[in-house]
C-alpha positions in Angstrom: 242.1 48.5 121.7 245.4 48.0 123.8 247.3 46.4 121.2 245.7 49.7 119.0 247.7 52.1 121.4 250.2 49.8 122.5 251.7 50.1 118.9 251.2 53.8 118.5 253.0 54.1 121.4 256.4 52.0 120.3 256.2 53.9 116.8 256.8 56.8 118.7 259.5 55.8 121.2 261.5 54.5 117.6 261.6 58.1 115.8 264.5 58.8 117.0 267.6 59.4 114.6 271.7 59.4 114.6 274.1 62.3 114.6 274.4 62.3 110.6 271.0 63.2 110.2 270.2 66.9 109.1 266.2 68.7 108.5 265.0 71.0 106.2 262.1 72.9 107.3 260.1 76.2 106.4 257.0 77.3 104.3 256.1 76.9 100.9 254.3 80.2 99.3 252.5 81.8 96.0 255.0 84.1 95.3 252.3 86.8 94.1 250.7 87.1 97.3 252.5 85.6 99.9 249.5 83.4 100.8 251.1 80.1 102.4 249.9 77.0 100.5 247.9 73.7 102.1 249.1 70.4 100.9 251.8 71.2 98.9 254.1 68.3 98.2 257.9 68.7 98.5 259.5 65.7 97.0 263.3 64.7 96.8 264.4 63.0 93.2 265.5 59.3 92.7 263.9 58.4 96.3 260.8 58.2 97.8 261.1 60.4 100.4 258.9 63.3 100.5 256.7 65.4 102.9 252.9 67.6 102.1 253.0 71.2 104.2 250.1 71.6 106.8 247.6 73.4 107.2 249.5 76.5 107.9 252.1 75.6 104.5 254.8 74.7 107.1 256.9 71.5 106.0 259.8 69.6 107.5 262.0 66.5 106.3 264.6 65.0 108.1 267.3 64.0 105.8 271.0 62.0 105.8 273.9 64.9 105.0 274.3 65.4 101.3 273.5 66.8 98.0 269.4 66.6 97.3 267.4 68.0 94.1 263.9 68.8 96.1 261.0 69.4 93.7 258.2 71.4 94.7 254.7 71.2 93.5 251.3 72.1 94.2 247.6 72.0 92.3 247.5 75.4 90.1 251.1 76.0 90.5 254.3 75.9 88.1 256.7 73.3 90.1 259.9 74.3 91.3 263.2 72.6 91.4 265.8 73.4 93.7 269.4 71.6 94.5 270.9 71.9 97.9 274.0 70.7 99.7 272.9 70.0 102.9 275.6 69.9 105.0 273.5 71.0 108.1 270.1 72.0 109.7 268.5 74.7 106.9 265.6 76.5 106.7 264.4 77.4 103.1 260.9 79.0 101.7 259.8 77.8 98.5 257.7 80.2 96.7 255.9 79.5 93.6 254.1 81.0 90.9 250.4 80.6 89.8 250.4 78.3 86.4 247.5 81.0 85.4 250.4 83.7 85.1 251.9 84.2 81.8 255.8 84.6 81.6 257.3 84.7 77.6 260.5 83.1 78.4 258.7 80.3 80.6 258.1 77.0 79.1 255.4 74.9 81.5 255.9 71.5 81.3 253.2 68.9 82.6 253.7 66.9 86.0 252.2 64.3 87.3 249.3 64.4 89.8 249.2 61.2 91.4 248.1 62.5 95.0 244.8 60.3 94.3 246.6 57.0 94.1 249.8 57.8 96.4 248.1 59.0 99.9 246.5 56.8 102.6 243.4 59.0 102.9 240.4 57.9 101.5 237.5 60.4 100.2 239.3 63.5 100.5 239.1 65.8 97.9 240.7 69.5 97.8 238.8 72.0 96.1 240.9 75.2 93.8 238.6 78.6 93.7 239.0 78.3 90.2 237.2 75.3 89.6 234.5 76.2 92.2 233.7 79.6 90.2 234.2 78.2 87.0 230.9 75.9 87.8 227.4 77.6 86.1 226.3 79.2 89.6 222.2 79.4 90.6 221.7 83.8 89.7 225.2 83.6 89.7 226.3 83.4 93.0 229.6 80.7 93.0 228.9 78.2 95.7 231.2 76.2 97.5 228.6 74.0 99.2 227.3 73.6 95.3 229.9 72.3 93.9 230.7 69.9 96.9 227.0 68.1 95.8 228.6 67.5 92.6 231.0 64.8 94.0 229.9 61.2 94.6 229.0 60.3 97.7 227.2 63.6 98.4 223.4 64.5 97.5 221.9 67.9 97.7 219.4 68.7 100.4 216.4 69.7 97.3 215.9 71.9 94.5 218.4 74.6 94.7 219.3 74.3 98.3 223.2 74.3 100.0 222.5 71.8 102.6 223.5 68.3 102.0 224.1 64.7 103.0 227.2 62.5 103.3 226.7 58.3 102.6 223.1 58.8 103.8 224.2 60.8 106.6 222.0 63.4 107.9 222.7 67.2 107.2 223.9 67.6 111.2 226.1 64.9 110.4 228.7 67.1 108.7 230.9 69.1 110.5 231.7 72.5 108.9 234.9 74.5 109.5 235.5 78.0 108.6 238.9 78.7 110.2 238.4 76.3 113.5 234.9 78.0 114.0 232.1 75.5 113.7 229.5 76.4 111.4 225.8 75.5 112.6 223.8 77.2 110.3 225.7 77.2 106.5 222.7 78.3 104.5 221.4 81.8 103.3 218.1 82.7 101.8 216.6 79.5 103.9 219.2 77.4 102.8 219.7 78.3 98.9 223.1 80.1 99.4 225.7 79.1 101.6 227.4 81.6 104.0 230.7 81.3 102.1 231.5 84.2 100.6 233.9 82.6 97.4 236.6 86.1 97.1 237.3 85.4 101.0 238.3 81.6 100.7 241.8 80.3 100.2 241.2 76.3 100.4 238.2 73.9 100.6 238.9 70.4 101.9 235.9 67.0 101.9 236.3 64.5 103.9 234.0 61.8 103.2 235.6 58.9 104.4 238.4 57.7 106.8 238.1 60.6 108.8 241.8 61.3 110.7 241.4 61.5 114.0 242.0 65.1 114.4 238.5 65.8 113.2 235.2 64.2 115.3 232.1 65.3 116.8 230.0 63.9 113.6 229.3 61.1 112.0 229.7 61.5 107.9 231.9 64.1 106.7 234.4 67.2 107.5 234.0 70.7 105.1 237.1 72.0 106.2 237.1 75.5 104.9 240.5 78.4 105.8 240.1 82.2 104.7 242.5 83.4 102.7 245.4 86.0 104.9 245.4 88.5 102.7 248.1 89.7 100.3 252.0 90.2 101.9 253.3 92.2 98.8 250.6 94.6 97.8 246.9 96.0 97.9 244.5 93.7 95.7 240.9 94.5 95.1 238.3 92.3 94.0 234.4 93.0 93.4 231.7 91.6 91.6 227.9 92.4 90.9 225.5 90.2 89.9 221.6 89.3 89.6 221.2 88.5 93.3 224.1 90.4 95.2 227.5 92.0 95.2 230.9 91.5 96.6 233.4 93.6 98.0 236.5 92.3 99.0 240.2 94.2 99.8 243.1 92.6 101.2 247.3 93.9 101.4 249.9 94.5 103.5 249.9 95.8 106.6 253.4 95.9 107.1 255.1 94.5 104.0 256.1 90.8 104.7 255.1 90.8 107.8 251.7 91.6 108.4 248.7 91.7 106.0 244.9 91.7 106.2 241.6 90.8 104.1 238.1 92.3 104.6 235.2 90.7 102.2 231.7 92.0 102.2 228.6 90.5 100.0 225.2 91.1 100.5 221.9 91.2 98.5 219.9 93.5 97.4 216.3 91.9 96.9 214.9 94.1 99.0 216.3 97.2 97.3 214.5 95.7 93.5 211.0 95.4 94.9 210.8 98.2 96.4 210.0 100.2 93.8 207.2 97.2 92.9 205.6 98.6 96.8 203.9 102.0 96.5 203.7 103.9 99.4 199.7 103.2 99.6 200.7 99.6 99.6 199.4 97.3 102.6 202.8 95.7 102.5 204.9 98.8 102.6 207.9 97.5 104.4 208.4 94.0 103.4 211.5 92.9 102.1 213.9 90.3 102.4 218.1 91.3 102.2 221.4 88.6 103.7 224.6 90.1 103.9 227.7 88.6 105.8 231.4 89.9 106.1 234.9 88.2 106.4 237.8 89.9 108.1 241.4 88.5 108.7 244.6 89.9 110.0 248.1 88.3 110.2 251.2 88.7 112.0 254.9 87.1 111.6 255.9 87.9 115.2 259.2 86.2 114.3 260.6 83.5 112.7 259.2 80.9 114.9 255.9 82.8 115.9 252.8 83.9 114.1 249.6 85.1 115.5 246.1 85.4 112.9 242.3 87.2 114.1 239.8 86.1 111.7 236.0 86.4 111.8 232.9 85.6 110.6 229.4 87.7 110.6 226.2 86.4 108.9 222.7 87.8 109.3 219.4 87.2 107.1 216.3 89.5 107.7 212.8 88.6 106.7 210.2 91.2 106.9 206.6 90.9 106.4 204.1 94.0 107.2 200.4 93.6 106.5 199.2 97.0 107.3 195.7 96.8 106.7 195.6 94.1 109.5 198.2 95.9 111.8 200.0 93.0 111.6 204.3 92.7 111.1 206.8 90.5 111.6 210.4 90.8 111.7 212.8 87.3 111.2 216.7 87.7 111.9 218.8 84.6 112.3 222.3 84.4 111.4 225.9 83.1 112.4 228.9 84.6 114.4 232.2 83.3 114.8 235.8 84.8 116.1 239.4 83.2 115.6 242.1 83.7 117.7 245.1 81.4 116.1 248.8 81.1 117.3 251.3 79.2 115.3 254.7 78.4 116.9 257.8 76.4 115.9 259.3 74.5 119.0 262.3 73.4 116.8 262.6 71.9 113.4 260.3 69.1 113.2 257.9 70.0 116.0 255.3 73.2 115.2 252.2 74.2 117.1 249.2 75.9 116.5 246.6 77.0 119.4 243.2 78.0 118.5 240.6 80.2 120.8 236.9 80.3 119.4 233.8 82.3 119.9 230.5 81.2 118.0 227.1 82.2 118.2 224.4 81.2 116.3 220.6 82.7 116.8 217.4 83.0 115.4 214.6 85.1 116.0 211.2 86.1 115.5 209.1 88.4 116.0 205.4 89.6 115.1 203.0 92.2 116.5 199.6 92.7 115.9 197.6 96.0 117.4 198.6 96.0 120.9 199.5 91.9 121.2 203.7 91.7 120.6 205.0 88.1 120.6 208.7 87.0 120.5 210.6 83.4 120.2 214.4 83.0 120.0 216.8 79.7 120.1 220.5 79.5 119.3 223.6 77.8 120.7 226.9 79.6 121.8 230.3 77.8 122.1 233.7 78.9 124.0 236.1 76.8 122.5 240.2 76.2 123.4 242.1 73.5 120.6 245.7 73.0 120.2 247.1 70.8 117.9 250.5 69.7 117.2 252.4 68.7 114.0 255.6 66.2 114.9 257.8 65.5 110.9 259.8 62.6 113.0 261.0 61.3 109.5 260.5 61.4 106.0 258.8 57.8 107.1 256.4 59.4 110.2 254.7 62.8 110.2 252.5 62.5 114.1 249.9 64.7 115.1 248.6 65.3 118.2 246.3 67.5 120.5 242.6 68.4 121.8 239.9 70.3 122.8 237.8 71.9 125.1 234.3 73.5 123.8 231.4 75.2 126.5 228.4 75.0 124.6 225.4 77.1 125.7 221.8 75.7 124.1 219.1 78.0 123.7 215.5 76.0 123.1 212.5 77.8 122.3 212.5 80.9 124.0 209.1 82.4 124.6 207.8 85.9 125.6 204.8 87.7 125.1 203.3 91.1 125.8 199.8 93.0 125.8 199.1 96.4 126.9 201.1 96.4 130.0 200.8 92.7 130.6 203.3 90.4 130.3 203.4 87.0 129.4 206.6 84.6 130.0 205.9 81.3 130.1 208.8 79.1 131.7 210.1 78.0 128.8 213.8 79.3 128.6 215.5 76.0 130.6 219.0 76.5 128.7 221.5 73.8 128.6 224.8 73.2 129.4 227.9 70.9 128.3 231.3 70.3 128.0 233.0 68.9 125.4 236.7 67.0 125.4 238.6 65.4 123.1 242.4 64.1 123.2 243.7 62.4 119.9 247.1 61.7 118.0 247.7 59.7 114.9 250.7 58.7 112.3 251.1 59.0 109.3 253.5 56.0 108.2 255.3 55.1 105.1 255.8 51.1 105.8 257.3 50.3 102.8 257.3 51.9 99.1 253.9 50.0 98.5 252.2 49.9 101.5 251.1 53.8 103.5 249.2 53.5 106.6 247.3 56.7 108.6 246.4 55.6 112.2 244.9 57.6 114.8 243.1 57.1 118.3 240.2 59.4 119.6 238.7 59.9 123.0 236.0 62.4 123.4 233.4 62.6 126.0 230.4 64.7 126.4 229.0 66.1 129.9 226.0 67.9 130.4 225.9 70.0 133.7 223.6 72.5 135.5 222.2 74.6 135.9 219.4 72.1 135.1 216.0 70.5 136.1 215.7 67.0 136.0 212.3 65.4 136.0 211.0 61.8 136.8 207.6 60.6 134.9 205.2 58.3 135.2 203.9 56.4 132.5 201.5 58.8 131.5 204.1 61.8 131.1 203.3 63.2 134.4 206.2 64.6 136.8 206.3 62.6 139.6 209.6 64.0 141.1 212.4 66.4 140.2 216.3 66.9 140.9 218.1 70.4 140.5 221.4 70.3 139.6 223.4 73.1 140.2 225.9 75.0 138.1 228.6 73.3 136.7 227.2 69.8 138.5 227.3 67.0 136.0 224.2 65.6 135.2 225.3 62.9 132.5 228.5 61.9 130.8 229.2 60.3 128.2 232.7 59.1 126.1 234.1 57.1 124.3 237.1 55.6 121.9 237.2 56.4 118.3 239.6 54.4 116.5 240.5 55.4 112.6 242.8 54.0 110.2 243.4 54.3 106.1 245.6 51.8 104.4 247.2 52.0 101.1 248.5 49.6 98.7 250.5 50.7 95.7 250.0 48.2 93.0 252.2 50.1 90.7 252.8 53.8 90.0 249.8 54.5 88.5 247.5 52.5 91.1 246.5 51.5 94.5 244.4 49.2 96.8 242.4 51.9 99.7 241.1 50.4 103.3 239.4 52.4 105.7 238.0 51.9 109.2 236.4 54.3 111.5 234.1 54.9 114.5 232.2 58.2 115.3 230.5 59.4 118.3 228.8 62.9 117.6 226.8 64.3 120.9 225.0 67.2 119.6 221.7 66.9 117.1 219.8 68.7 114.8 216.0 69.1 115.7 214.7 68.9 112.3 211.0 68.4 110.5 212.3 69.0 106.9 214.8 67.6 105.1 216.8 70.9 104.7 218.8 72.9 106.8 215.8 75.7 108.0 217.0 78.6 110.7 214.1 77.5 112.8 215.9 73.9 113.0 217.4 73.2 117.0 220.5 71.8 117.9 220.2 70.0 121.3 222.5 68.2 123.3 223.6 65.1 124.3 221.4 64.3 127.9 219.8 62.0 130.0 217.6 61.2 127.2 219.2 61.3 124.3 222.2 59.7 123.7 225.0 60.1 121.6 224.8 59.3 118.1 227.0 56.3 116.9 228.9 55.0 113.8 231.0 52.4 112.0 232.0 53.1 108.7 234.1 50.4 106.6 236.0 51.6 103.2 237.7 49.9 100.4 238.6 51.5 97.1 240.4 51.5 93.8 242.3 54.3 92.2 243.6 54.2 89.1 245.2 57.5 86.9 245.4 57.3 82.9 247.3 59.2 79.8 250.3 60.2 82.1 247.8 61.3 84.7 245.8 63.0 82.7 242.8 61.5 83.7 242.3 60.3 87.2 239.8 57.6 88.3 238.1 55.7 91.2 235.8 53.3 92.5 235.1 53.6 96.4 232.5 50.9 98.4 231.1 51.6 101.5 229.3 50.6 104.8 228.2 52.8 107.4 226.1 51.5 110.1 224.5 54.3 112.8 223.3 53.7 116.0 220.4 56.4 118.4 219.4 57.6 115.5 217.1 60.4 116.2 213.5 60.7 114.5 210.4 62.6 115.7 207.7 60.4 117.2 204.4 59.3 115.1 201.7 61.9 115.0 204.1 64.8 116.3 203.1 68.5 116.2 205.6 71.3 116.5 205.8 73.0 119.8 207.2 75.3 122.3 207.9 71.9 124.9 211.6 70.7 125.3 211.4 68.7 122.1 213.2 65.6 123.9 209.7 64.8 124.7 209.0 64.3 120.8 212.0 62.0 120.4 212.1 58.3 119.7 215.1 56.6 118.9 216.6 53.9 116.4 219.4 52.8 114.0 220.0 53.1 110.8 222.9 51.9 108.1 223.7 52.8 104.6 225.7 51.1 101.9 227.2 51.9 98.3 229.6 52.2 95.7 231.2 55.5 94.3 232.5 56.0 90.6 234.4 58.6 89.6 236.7 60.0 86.2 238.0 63.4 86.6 240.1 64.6 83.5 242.7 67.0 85.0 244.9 68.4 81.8 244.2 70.0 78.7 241.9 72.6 77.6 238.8 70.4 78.1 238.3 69.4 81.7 235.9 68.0 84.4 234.3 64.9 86.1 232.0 62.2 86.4 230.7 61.0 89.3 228.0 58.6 90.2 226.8 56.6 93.1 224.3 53.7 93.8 223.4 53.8 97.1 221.3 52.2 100.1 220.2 54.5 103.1 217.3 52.4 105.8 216.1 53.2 108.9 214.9 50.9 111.4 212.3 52.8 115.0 211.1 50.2 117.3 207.5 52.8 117.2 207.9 54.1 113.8 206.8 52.1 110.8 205.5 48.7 112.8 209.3 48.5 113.5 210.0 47.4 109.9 212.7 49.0 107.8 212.1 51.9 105.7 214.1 54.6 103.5 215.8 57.6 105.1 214.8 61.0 103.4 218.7 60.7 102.6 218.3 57.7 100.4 218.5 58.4 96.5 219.2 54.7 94.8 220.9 56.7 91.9 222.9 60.2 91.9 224.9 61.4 88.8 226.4 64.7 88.0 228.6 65.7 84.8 230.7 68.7 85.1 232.6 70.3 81.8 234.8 73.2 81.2 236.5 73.6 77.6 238.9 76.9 77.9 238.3 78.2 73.5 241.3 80.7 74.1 242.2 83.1 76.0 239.0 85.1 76.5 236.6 82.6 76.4 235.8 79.7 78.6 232.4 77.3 78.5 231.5 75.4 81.9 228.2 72.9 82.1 226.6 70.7 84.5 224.1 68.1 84.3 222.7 66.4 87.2 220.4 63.3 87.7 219.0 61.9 90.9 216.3 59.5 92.1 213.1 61.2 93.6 212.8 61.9 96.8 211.8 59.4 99.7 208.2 60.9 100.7 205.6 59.8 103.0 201.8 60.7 101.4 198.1 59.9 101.9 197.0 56.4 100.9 193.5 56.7 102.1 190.8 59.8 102.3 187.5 59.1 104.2 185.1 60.5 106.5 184.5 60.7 110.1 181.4 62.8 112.0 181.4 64.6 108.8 185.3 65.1 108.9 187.4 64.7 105.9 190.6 61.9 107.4 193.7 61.0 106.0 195.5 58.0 106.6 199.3 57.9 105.6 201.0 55.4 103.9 204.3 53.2 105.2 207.1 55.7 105.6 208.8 56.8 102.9 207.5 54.1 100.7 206.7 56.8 97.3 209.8 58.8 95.4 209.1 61.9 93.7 209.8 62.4 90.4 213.5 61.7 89.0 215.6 65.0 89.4 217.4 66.9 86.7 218.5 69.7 84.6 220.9 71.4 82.9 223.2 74.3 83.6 225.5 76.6 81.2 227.8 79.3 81.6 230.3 81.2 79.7 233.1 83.2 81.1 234.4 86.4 78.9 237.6 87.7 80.0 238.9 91.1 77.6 242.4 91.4 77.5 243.7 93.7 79.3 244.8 97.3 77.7 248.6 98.0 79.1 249.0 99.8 81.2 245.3 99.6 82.9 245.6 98.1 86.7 242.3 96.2 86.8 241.4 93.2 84.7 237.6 92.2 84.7 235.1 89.2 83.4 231.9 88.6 82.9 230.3 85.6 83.5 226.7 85.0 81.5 225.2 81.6 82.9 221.9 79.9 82.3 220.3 78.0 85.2 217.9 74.7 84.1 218.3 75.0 80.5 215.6 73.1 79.3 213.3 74.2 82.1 212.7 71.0 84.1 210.1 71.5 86.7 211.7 69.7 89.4 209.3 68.2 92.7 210.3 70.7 95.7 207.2 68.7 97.4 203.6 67.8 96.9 200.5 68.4 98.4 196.6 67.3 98.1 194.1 69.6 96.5 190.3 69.3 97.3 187.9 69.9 94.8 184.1 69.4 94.8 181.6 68.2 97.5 180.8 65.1 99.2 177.3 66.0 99.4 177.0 66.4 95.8 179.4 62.9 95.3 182.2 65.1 93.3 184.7 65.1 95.6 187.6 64.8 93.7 191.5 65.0 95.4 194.7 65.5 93.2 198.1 65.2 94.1 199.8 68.8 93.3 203.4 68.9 92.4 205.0 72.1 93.7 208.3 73.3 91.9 210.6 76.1 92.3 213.0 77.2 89.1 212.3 77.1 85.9 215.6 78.3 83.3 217.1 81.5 85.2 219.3 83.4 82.8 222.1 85.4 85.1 225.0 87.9 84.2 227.8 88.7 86.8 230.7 91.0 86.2 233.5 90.6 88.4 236.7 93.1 88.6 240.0 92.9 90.1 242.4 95.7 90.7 
């Protein structure tokens, strides 16, 4: 680990450079809009020198004096060429124009995209809005989460749901980004939509493996997701309505060039369609079900070296049930908050900032009352979070990055209060808990040689739970035999730790490379889960006394290969990943109000496999394949007589092919097929009686699959010409869900039938499945 920093360290101290060295720094745009653009690569002709903006579309290259042809291209976008004398320090925007735009005296000439094979990072893969909402969509609401389950390497959570799991990594696993704000709960509807509104999102990064060390807190992936900023050059409209809910979205200039904003709005309207199903005599008058979430973001260009963006998310999902012949009711809100502060500034010409503050808030409640009796149960967690990271271009042969955090997170358990009459019930229950999170990293990203790239980063985070809290000592029976109050902000436990990462490439010609990757995770908060999706009444809990931080190594190789001039880009990826205080319930647990350590038993787990992938990039016919064969086992000293089984994550075989042939201008056809092994599921091996009582007796864990998943999904995409002189252009989007109408296992359960008495008790196994084909029609507008 010395020698590790030792030789980050002496990188640094070399990036120094003589007197005849010049930069050239500034932002590269969409001309249209103004929107800066993430990961756009500026390359200079005849050498290899060459530099990818940031997050923020900021870019810098330090340069000898002379004349340089820079080319400019990005995914989507008609490439640029531009010759400059540079006889000094310049700044220079390069703005480009959408390759969707139609110019008669522009001739668009095909580049290569060889990203794939010349970058050091392994398993990351940039998602364009286009080709998210071009994918058949379930009632025809474009997911991003979707079409993220498409890619090898990541399996969906179950029939129809957003969650999902990374290289048999567990669904708390991922870390989920929406403008620095960490996302705890992504799903709508109980997880079927996710909470990304599609009109409100500018980029969607996966990061699957070789995580840089600017990212950490989890164990398998990132879902980096940035809002759009809103239009610099004029007001733009965009709406859509479809079978499930509608959009709203309207972004534009605040001042022009300066300062623009974006508000988007969606929310369904399920509750409004059966309504009318309810009459007014009906004992479930006032039941109903409705999600709606909004998007806002402003931004400011203070000056030249200064610019300042607010962005925020707000999420809610009601669920109400009224039985009014009972007097009974319930109400069910749970939902997501989250605030941006951001602050970008340019020290000088190669150095450039950005300094993040962070509110989040996620909560669920629920509520019921019947006659006079009125219950209530709540849980969430609330962060306060500072980051600040730093970009450093040193050379065209080092860009460094740099920074950290500080996060206050707030955990709300089960939170119980009751009332009858005038009496009131509240049962000491709340016991919140405390922590602080820090992390300090930096890493390089080195051209060695014109063959070999290397990203290298360091980590150190470290975890500390404090007061106010109650610590108790038990004996071996459970029962408190002493207890120690810590006050506030007094550390009861800390943890930390190292994280090493590192991705290697080696070119083995211009149209291939060699990929290694290394890296170790600690991630200190977990998801209390009984399912195997992402439910609101799930718990996140901390890092304490008794539950320690969850661990990982994860080992990479790969081979990427692109074909036809790059028209068809291909890859073959292996993996390890082996996890340590793993957490699992314990054998025979029942959900409760208790603090659910007490439910808690530990172990490790490791997974293993080998990712294919084709992805045809040009022509009018596009898409992918991926598949992946994969190993996911657990091992519990006190689960499963301490042998082996599979995780509810393991799927042997996963498979998804995605098509999209453009017929001409007005028409475009999209389909997706997807097959997976069943589910890992624990069932009944054994019925019998005792004192009369009808007993089960479970089987091994995890040791039956469901039925094989699969089905078929279709969509076509009209888009009229537009009449002249009419401001608005529209499309409508018809799309069939399960074509063939493949009832798919959501989950099984046992049916009794007969009597014992009469020696006819008979019990089936009875498959339970959600979808059958769904026909959907959206129309979307922009002005």
């Amino acid at each position: 680990m010395r020698y590790w920093v030792a030789m980050m360290l002496v990188v640094i101290s070399q990036l120094v450079y003589g007197q005849e060295k010049v930069t050239i720094n500034g932002y590269i745009k969409d001309t249209l809009s103004g929107e800066t653009l993430i990961g756009a690569s500026l390359n200079v002709n005849g050498v290899t020198r060459g530099v990818t903006s940031n997050q923020y579309g900021f870019y810098s290259l330090t340069l000898p004096k002379g004349k340089y042809t820079f080319t400019c291209t990005f995914v989507g976008y008609l490439p640029v060429d531009t010759t400059i004398e540079l006889s000094g320090n310049t700044n220079l925007t390069f703005n480009l124009f959408p390759n969707n735009v139609i110019f008669e005296t522009v001739t668009v000439t095909g580049r290569r995209r060889d990203n794939n094979v010349k970058t050091a990072q392994m398993g990351k893969i940039d998602l364009s809005m286009e080709t998210v909402k071009s994918v058949p969509a379930l009632l025809g609401e474009v997911d991003v989460l979707k079409v993220l389950q498409l890619l090898p390497g990541v399996r969906n959570a179950g029939e129809g749901n957003a969650g999902f799991y990374v290289r048999g990594g567990g669904p708390d696993q991922n870390l989920i980004l929406l403008d620095d704000a960490v996302v705890y709960n992504s799903g709508h509807l109980f997880g079927f939509f996710s909470v990304f509104n599609s009109d409100a999102i500018k980029n969607v990064s996966l990061i699957k493996g070789g995580m840089p060390s600017q990212y950490g807190g989890r164990l398998s992936s990132v879902v980096d997701v940035t809002l759009k900023e809103g239009n610099m050059n004029k007001t733009q409209i965009d709406a859509g309505i479809g079978a499930i809910a509608s959009r709203f979205s309207i972004q534009g200039p605040i001042v022009k060039d300066k300062a623009s904003y974006i508000v988007s709005a969606r929310r369904t309207y399920i509750d409004v369609l059966t309504k009318p199903f309810l009459s007014k005599d009906s004992d479930f008058r006032g039941s109903g079900y409705y999600f709606y979430d909004l998007n806002l973001k402003m931004n400011y260009i203070v000056s030249e070296k200064d610019r300042v963006y607010l962005s925020g998310y707000f999420g809610r999902d009601v669920f109400n049930y009224n039985n009014n012949r009972r007097g009974f009711n319930t109400n069910i809100p749970w939902g997501n908050s989250t605030a941006t502060f951001r602050w970008n500034h340019v020290f000088n010409r190669k150095l450039f900032s950005n300094v993040s503050l962070v509110y989040n808030d996620y909560n669920f409640a629920f509520a019921a009352t019947q006659n006079d009796f009125r219950i209530k149960l709540s849980s969430g967690i609330r962060d306060l979070n500072a980051k600040f990271d730093f970009d450093y271009f040193a050379s065209p042969k080092h860009k460094v990055k740099f920074g950290g955090l500080y996060t206050h997170h707030t955990f709300f358990p089960n939170i119980l209060t009751a009332e009858q009459g005038a009496t009131t019930f509240t049962p000491n229950n709340a016991n919140k808990k405390y922590a602080n999170e820090y992390a300090l990293y930096i890493q390089d990203d080195w051209d060695v040689s014109d063959k070999v790239k290397l990203n290298y980063g360091l980590r150190y985070g470290a975890f500390q739970q404090v007061g106010r809290y109650m610590s108790y000592k038990k004996d071996v029976n459970g029962n408190k035999t002493d207890s120690t109050f810590f006050g506030s902000g007094e550390t009861v436990k800390l943890y930390g730790g190292l994280e090493p990462r590192a991705t290697l490439r080696y070119s083995l010609n211009d149209y291939s490379s060699l990929k290694f990757a290394v890296s170790r995770n600690l991630q200190y908060i977990h998801l209390v889960s009984n399912s195997g999706t992402t439910l609101p009444t799930d718990l996140w809990v901390p890092s304490t006394e008794n539950v320690k931080p969850q661990i990982s190594w994860q080992y990479a190789a790969g081979y990427f290969r692109n074909f036809a001039n790059s028209m068809f880009e291909t890859s073959v990826e292996l993996y390890y990943k082996n996890m340590q205080n793993q957490i699992e319930y314990r054998e025979g647990y029942t959900p409760s109000l208790s603090d659910p350590e007490q439910d808690f038993t530990f172990g490790r787990g490791w997974s293993y496999g080998a990712e294919f992938f084709v992805n045809k990039v040009k022509g009018r016919f596009t898409g992918w394949v991926g598949y992946t064969l994969s190993w996911t086992w657990r091992r519990f000293p006190f689960l499963n007589n301490n042998e082996k089984f599979p995780s509810k994550f393991d799927r042997r075989h996963d498979m998804s092919v995605v098509g999209t042939y453009e017929i001409n201008k007005k028409w475009k056809l999209s389909s997706v097929f997807i097959y997976g092994t069943g589910n890992a599921v624990t069932v009944p091996e054994r019925f019998y009686f005792i004192n009369g009582i009808l007993t089960q007796e479970n089987g091994r864990i995890n040791s039956y699959r469901l039925a094989p998943y699969h089905r078929l999904d279709f969509s076509a995409t009209y888009a009229p010409t537009p009449k002249k002189n009419r401001k608005f252009q529209s499309n409508w989007v018809f799309s069939i869900y399960n074509v063939y109408s493949r009832q798919n296992p959501y989950f099984i359960y046992f049916n009794q039938s007969g009597s014992p008495a009469t020696g006819n008790l008979k019990i089936d196994a009875t498959q339970v499945s959600l979808f059958p084909i769904i026909p959907s029609v959206t129309w979307n507008v922009k002005i």
